[in-house]
N, CA, C and O atoms as a Tinker XYZ file with bonds, in Angstrom:
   504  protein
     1  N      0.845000   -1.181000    0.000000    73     2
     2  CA     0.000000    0.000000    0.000000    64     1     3
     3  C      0.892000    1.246000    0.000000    63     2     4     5
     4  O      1.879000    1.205000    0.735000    81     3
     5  N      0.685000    2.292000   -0.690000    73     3     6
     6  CA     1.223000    3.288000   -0.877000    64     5     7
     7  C      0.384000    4.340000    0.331000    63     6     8     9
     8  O     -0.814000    4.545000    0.526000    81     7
     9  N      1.780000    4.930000    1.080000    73     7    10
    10  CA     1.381000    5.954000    1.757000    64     9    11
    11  C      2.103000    7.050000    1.694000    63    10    12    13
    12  O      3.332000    7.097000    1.635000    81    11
    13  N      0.817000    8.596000    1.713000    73    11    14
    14  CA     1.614000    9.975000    1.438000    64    13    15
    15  C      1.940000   10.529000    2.245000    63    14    16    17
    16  O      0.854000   10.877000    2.708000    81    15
    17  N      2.621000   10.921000    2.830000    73    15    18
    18  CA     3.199000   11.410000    4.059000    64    17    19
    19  C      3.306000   12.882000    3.920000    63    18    20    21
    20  O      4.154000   13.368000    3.171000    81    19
    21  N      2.233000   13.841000    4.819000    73    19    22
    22  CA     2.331000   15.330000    4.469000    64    21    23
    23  C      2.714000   15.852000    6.017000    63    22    24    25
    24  O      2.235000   15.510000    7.098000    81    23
    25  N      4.117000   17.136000    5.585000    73    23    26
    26  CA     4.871000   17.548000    6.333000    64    25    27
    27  C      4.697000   19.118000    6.166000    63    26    28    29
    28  O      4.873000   19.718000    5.106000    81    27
    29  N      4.292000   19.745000    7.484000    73    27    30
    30  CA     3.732000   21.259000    6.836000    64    29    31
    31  C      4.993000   21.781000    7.010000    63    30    32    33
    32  O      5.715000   21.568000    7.985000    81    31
    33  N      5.361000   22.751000    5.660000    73    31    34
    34  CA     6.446000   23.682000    5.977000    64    33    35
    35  C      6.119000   25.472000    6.004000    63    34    36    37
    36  O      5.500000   26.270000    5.301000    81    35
    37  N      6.620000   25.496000    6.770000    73    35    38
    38  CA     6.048000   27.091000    7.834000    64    37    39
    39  C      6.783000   27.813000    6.311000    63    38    40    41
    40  O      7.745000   27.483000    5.618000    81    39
    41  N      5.841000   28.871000    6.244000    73    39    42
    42  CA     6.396000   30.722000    5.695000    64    41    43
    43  C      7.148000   30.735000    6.689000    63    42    44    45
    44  O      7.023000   30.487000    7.889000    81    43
    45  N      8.518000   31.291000    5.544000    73    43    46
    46  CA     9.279000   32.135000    6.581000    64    45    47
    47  C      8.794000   33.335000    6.674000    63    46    48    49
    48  O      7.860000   33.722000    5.971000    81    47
    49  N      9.515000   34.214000    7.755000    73    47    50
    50  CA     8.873000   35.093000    8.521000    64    49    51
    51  C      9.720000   36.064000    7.380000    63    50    52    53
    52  O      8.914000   36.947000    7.085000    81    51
    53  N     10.711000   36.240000    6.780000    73    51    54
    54  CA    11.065000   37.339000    5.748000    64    53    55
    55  C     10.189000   37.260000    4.491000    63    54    56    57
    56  O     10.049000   38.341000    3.918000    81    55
    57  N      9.658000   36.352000    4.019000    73    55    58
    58  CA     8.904000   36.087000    3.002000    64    57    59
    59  C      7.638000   36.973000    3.430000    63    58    60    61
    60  O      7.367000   38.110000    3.045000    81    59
    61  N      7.057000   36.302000    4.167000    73    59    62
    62  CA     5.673000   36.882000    4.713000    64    61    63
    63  C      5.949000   38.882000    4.644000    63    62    64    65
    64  O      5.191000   39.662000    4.068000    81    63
    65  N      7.580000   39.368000    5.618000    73    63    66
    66  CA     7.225000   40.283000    5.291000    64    65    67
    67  C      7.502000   41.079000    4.071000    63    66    68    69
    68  O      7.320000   42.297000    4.071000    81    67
    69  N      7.874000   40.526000    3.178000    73    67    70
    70  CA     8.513000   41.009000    1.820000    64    69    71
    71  C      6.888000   40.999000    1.434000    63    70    72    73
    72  O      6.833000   42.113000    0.913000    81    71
    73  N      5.563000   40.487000    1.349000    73    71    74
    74  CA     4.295000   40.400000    0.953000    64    73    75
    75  C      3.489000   41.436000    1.058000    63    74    76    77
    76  O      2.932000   42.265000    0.338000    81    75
    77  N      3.632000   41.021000    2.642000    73    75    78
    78  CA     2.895000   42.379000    3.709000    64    77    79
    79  C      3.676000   43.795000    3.066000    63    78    80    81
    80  O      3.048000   44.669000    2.469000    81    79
    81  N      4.777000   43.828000    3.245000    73    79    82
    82  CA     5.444000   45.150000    2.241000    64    81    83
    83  C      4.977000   45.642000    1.360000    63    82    84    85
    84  O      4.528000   46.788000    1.335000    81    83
    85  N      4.997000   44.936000    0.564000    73    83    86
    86  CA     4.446000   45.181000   -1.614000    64    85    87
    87  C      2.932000   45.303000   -1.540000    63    86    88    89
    88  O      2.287000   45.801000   -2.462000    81    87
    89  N      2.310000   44.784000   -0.288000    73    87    90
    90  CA     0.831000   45.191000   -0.345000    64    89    91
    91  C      0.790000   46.452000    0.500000    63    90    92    93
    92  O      0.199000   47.292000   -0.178000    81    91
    93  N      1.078000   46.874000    1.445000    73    91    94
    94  CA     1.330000   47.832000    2.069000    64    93    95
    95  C      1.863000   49.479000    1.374000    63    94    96    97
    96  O      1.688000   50.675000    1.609000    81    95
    97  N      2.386000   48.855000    0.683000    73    95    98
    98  CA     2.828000   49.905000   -0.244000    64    97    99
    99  C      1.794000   50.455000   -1.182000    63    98   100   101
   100  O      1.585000   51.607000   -1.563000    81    99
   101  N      1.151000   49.211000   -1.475000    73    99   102
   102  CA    -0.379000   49.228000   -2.791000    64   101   103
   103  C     -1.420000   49.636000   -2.084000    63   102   104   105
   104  O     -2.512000   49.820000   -2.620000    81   103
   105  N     -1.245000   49.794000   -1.020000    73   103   106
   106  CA    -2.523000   50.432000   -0.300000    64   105   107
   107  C     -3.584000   49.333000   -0.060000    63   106   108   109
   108  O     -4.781000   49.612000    0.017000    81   107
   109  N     -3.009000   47.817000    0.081000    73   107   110
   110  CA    -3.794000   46.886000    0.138000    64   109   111
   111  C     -3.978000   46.552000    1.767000    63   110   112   113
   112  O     -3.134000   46.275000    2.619000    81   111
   113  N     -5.054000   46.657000    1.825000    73   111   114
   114  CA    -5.052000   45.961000    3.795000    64   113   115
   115  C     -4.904000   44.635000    3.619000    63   114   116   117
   116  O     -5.025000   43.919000    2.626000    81   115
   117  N     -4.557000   44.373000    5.001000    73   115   118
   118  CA    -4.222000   42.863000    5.604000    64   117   119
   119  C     -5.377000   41.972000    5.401000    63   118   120   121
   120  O     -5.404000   40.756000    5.212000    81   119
   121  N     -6.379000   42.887000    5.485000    73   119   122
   122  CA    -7.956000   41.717000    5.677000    64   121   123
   123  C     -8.366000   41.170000    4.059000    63   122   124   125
   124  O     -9.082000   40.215000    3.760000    81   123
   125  N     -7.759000   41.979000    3.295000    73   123   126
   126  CA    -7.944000   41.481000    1.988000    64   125   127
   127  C     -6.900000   40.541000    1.563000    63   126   128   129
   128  O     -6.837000   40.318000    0.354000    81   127
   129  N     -5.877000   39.811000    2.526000    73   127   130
   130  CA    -4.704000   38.796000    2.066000    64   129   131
   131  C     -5.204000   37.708000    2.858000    63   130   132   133
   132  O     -5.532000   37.756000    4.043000    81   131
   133  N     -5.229000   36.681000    2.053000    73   131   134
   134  CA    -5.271000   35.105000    2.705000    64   133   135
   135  C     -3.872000   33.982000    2.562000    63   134   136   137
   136  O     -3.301000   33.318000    1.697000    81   135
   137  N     -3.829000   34.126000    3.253000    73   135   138
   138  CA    -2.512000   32.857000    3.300000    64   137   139
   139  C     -2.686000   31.859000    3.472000    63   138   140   141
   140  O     -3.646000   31.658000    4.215000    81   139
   141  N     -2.026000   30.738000    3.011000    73   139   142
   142  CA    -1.903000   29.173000    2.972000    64   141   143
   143  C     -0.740000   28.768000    3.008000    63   142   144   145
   144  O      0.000000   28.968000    2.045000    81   143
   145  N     -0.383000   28.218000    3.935000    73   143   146
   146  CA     1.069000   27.566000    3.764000    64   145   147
   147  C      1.131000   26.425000    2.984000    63   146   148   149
   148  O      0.300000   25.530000    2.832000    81   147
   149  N      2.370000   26.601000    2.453000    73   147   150
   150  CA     2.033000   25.194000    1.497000    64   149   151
   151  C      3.074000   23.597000    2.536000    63   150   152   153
   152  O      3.452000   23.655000    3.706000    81   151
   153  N      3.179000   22.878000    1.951000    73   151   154
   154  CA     3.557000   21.270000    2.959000    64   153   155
   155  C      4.489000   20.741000    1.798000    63   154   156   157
   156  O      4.430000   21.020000    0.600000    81   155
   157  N      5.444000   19.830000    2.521000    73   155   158
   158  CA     6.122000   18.530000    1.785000    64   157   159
   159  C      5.175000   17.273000    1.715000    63   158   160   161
   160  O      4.444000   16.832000    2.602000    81   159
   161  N      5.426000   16.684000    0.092000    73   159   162
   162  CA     4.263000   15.363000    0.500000    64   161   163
   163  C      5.608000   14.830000   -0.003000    63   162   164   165
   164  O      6.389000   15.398000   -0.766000    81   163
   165  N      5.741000   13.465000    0.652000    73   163   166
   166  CA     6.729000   12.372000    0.322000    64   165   167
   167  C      5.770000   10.955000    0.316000    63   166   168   169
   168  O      4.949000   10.732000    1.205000    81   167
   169  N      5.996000   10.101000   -0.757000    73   167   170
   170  CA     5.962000    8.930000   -0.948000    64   169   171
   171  C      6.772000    7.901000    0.535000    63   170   172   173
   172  O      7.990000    7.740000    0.607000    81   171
   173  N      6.246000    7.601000    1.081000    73   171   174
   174  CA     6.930000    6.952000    2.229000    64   173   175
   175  C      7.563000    5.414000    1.834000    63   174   176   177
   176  O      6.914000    4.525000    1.284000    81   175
   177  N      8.987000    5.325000    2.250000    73   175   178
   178  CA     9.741000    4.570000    1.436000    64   177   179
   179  C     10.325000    4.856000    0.257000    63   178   180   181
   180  O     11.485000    4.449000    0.196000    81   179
   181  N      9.949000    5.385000   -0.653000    73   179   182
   182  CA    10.847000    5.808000   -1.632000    64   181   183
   183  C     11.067000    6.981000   -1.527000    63   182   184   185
   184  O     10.632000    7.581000   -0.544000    81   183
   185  N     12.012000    7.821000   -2.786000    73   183   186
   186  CA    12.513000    9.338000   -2.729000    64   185   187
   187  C     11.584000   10.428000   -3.735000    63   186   188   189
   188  O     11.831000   11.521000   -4.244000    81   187
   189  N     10.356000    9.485000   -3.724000    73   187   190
   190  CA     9.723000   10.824000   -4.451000    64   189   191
   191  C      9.269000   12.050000   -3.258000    63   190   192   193
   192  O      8.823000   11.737000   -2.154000    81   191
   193  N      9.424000   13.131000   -3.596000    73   191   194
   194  CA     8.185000   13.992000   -2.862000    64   193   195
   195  C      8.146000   15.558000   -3.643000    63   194   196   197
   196  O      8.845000   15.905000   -4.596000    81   195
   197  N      7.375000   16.160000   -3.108000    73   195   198
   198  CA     6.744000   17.321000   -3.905000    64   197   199
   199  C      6.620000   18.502000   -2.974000    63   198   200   201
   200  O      5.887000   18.638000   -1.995000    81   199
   201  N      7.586000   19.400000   -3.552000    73   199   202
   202  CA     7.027000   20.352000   -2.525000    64   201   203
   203  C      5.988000   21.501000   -2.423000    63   202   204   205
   204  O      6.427000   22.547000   -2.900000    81   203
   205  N      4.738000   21.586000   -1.934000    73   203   206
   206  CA     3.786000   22.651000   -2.698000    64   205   207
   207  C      3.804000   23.798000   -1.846000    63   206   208   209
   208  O      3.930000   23.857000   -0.623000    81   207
   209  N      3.650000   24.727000   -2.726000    73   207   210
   210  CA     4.415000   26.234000   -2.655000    64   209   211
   211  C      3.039000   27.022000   -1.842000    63   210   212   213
   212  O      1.880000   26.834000   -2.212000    81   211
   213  N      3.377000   27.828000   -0.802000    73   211   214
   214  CA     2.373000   28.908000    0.215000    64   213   215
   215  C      1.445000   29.580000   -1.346000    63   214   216   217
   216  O      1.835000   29.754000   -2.501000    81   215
   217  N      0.415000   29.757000   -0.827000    73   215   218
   218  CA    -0.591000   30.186000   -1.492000    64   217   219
   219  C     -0.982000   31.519000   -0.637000    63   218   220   221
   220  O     -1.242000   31.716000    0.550000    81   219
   221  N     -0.893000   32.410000   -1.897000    73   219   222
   222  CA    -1.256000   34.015000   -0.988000    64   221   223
   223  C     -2.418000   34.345000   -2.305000    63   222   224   225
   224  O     -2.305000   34.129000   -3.512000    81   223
   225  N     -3.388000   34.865000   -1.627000    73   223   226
   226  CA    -4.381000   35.303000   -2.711000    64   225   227
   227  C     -4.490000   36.716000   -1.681000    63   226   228   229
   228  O     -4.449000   36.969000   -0.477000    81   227
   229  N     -4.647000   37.413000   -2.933000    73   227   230
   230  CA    -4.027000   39.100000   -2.695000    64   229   231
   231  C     -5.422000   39.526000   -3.833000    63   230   232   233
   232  O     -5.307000   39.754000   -5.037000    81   231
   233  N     -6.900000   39.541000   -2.894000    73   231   234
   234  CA    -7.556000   40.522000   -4.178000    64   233   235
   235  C     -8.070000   39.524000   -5.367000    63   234   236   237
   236  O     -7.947000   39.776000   -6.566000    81   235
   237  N     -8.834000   38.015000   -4.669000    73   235   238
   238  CA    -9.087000   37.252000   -5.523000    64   237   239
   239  C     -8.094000   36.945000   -6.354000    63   238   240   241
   240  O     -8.500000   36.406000   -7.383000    81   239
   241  N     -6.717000   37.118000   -6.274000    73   239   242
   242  CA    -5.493000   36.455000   -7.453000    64   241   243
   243  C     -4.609000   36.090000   -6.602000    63   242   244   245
   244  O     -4.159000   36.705000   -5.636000    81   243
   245  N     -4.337000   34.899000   -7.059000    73   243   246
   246  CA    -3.540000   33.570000   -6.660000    64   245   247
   247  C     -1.981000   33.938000   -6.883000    63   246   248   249
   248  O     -1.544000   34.388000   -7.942000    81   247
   249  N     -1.026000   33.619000   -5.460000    73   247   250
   250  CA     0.091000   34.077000   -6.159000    64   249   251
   251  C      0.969000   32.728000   -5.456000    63   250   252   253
   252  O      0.398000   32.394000   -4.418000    81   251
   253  N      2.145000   31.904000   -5.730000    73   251   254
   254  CA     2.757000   31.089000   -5.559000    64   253   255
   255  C      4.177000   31.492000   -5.036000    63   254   256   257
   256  O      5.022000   31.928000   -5.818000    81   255
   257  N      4.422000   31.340000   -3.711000    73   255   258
   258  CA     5.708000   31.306000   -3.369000    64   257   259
   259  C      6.576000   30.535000   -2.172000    63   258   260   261
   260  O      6.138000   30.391000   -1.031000    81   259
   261  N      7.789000   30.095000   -2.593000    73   259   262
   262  CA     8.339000   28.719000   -1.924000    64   261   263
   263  C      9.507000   29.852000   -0.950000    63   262   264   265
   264  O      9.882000   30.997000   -1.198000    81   263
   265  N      9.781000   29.040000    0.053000    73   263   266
   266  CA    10.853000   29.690000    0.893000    64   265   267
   267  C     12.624000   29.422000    0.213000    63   266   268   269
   268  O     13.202000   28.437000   -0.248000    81   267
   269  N     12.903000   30.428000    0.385000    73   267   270
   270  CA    14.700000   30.570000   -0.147000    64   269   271
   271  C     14.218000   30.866000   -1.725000    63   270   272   273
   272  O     15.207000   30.432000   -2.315000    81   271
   273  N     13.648000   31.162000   -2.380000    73   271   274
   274  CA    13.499000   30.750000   -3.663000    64   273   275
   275  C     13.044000   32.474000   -3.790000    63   274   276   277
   276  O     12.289000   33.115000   -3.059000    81   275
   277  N     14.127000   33.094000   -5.493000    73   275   278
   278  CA    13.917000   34.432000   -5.668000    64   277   279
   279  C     13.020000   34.800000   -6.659000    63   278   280   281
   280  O     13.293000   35.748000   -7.396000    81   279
   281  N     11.663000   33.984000   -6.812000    73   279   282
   282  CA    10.596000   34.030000   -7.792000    64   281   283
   283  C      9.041000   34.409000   -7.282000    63   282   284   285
   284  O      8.742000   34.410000   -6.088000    81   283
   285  N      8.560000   34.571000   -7.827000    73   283   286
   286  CA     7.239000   34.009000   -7.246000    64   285   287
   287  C      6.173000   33.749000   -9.137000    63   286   288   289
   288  O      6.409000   34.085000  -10.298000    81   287
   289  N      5.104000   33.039000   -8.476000    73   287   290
   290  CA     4.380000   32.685000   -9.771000    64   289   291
   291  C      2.869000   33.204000   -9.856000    63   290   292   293
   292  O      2.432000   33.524000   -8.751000    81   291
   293  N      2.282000   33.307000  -10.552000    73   291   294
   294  CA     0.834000   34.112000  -10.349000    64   293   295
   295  C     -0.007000   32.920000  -11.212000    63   294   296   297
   296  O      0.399000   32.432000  -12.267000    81   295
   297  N     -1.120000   32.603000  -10.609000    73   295   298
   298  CA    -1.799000   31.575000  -10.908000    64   297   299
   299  C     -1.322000   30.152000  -11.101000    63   298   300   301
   300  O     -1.983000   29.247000  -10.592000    81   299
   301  N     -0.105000   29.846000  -11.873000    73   299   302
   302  CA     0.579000   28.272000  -11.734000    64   301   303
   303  C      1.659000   28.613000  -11.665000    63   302   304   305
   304  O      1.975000   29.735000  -11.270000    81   303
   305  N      2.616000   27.573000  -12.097000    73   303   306
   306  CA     3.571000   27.370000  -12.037000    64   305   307
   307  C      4.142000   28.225000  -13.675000    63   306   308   309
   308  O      5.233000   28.790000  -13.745000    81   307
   309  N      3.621000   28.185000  -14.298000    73   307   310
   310  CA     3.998000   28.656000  -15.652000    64   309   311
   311  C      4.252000   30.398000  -15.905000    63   310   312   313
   312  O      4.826000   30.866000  -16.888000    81   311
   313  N      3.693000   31.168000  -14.802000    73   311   314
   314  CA     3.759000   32.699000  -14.701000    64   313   315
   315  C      4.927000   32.905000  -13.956000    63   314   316   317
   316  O      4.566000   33.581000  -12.993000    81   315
   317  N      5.869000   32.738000  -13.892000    73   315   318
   318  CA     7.101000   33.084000  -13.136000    64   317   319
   319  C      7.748000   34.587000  -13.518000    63   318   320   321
   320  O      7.939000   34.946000  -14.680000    81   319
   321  N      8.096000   35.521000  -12.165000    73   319   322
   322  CA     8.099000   36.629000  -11.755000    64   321   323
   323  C      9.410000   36.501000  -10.996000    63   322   324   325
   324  O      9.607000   35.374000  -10.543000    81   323
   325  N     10.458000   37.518000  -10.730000    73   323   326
   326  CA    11.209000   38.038000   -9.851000    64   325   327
   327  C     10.854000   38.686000   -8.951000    63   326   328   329
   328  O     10.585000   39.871000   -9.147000    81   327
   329  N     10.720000   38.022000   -7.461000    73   327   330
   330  CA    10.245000   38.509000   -6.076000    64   329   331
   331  C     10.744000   40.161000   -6.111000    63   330   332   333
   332  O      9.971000   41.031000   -5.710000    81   331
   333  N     11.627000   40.378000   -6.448000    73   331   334
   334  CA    12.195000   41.995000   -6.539000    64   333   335
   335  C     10.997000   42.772000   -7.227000    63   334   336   337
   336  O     10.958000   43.987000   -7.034000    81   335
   337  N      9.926000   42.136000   -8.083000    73   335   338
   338  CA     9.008000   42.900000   -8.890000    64   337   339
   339  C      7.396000   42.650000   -8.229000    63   338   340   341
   340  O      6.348000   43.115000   -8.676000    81   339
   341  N      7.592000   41.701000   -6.941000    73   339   342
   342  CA     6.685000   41.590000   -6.406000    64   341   343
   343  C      5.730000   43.449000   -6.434000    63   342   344   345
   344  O      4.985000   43.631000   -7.397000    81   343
   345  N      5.823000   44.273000   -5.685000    73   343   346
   346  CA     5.352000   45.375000   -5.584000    64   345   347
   347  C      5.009000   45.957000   -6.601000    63   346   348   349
   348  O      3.979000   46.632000   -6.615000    81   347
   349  N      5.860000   45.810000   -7.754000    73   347   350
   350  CA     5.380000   46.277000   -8.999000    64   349   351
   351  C      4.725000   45.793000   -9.982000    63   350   352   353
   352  O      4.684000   46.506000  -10.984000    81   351
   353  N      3.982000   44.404000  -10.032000    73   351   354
   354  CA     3.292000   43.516000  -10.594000    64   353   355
   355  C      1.848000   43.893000   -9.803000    63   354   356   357
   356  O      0.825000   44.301000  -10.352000    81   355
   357  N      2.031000   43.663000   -8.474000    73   355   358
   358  CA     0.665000   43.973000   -7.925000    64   357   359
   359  C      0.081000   45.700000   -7.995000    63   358   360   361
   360  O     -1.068000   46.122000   -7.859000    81   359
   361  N      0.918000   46.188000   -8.168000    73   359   362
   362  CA     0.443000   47.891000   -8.352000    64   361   363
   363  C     -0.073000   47.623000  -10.126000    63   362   364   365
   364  O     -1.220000   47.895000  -10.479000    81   363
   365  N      0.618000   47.253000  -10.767000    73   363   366
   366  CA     0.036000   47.015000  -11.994000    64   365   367
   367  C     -1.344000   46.693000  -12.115000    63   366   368   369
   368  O     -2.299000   47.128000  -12.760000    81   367
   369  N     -1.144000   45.809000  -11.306000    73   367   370
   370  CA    -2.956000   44.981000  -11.698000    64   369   371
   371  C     -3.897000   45.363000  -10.601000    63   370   372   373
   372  O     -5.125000   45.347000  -10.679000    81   371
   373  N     -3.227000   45.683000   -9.643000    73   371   374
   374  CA    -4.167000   46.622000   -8.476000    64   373   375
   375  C     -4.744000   47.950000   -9.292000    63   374   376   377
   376  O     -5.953000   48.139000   -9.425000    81   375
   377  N     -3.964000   48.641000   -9.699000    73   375   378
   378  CA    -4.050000   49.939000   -9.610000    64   377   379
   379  C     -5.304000   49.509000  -10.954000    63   378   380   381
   380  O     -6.392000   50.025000  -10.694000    81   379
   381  N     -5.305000   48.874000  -11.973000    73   379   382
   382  CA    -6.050000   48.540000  -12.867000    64   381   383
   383  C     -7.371000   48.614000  -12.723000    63   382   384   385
   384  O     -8.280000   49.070000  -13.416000    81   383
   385  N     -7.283000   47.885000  -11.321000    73   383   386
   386  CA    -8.993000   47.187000  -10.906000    64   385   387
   387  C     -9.677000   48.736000  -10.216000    63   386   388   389
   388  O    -10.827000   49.172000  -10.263000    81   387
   389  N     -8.580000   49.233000   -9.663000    73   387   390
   390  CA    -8.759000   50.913000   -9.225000    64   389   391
   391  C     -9.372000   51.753000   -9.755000    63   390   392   393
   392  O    -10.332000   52.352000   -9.271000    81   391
   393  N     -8.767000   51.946000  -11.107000    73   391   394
   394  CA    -9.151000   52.640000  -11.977000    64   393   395
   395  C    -10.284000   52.352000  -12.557000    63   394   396   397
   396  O    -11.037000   53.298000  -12.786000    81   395
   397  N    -10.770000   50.774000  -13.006000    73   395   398
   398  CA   -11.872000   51.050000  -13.336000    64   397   399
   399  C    -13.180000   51.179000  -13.014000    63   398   400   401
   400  O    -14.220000   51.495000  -13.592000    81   399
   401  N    -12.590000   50.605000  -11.140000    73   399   402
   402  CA   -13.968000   51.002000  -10.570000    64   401   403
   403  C    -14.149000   52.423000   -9.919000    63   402   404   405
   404  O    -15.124000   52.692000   -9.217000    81   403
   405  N    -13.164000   53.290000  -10.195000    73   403   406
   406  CA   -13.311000   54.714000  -10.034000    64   405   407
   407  C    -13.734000   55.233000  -11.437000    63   406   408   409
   408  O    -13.802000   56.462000  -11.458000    81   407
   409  N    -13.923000   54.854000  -12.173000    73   407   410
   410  CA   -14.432000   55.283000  -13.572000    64   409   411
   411  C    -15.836000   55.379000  -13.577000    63   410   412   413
   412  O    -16.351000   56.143000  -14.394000    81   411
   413  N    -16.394000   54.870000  -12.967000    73   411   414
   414  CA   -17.811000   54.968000  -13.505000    64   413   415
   415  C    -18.627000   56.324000  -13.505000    63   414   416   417
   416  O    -18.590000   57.367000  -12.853000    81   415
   417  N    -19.298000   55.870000  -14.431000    73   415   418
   418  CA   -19.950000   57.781000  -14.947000    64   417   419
   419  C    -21.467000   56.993000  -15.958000    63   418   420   421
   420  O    -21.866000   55.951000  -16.479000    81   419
   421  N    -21.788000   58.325000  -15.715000    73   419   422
   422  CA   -23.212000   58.014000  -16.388000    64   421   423
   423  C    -23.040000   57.872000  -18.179000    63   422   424   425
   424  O    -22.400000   58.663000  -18.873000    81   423
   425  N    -23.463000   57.185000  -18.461000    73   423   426
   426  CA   -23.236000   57.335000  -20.577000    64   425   427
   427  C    -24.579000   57.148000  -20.910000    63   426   428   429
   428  O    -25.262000   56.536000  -20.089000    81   427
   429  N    -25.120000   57.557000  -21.969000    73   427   430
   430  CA   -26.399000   57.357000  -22.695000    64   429   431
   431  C    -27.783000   57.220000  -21.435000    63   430   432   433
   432  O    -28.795000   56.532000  -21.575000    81   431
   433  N    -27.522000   57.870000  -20.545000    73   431   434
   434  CA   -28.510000   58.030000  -19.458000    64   433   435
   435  C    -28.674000   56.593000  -18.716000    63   434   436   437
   436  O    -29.601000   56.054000  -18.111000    81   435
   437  N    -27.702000   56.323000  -18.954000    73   435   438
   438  CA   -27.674000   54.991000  -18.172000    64   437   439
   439  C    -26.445000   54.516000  -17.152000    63   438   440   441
   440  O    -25.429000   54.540000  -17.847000    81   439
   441  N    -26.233000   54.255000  -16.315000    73   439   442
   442  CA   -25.242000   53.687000  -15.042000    64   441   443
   443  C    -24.458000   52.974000  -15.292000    63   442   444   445
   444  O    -25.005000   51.933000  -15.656000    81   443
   445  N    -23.291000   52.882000  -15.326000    73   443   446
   446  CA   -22.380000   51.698000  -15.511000    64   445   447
   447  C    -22.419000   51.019000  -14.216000    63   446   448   449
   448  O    -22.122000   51.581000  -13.162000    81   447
   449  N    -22.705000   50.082000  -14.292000    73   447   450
   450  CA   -22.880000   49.384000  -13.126000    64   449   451
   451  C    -21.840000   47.964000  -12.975000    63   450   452   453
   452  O    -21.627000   47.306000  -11.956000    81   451
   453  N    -21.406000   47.805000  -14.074000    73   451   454
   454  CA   -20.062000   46.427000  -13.779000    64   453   455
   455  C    -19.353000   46.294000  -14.568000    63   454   456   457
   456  O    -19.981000   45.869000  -15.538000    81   455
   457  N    -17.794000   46.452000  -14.917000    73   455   458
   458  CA   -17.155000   46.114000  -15.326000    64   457   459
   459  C    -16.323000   44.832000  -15.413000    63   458   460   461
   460  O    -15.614000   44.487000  -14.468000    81   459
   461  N    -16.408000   44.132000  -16.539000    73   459   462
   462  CA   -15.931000   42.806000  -16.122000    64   461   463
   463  C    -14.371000   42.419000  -16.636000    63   462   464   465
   464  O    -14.207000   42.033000  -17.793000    81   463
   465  N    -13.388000   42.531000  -15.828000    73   463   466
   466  CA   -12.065000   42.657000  -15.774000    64   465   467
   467  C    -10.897000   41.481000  -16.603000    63   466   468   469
   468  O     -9.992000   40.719000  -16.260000    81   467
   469  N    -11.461000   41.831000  -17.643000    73   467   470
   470  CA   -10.665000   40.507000  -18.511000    64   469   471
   471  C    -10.114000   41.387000  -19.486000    63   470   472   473
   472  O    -10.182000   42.613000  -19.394000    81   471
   473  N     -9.489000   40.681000  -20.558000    73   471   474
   474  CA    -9.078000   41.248000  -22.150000    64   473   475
   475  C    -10.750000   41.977000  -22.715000    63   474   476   477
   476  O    -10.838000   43.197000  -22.853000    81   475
   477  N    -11.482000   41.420000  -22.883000    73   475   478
   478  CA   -12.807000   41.867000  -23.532000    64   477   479
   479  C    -13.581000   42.526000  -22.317000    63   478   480   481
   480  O    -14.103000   41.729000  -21.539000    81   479
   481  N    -13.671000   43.389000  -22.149000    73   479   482
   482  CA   -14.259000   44.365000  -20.930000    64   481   483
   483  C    -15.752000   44.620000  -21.537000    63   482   484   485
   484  O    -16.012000   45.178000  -22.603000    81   483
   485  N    -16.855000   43.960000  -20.400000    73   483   486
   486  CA   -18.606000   44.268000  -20.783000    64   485   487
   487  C    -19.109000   45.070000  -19.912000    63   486   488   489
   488  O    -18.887000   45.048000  -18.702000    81   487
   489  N    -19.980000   45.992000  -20.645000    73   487   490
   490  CA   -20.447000   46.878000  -19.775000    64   489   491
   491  C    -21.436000   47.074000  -19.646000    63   490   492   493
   492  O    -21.999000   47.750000  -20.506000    81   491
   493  N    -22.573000   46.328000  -17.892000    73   491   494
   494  CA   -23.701000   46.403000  -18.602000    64   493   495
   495  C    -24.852000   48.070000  -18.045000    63   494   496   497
   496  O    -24.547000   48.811000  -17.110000    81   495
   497  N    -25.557000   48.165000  -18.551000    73   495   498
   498  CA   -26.445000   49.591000  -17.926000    64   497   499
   499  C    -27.506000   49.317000  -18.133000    63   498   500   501
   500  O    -27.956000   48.365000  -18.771000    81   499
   501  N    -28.176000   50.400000  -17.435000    73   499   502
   502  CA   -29.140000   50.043000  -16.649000    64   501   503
   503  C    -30.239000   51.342000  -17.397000    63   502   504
   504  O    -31.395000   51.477000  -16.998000    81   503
């Protein structure tokens, strides 16, 4: 029988505040960050194992980051970022969501009432 053996590995405490920083800076509060630490899973008996990376969702977006390690990833593994640009990735896409919900204005006598934050932006009124 195969057994998985899960080993939680703690955020370090410089990581965490390198986070708290780059949001702090963005004008993001604490109550809007969720953290997850991520764990070692090992195959018990053999040398496989996996290490899965702290999960910080900052503002409904998923961000990936492992301890000692000078990256971080946004949604998988495939978005890889330089922790040095942490602050400036999230002001990017912060300041985005900012702007367009400070935009709203009346057009054709009607309310903008939602903007929907993708490549193709819908706007519906009322």
């Amino acid at each position: 029988m195969i057994r998985i053996v899960k080993k939680k590995n703690m955020l370090k405490e410089n990581l965490l505040s390198k986070i708290e920083w780059a949001c702090s800076l963005n004008s993001i509060k604490l109550e809007h960050i969720e953290v997850y630490e991520g764990c070692l899973r090992s195959i018990e008996h053999t040398n496989l194992a996996y290490v899965e990376p702290h999960k910080v969702i900052i503002k409904d977006k998923l961000y990936l980051f492992f301890n000692d390690h000078d990256y971080f990833y946004v949604g998988d593994l495939r978005n890889k970022y330089p922790l040095s640009q942490l602050k400036d990735y999230i002001a990017r896409h912060w300041y985005f969501r900012v702007f367009l919900v400070s935009s709203i204005q009346t057009l054709k006598g009607g309310f903008l009432l939602w903007v929907k934050e993708e490549k193709s932006q819908e706007f519906i009124f009322v």
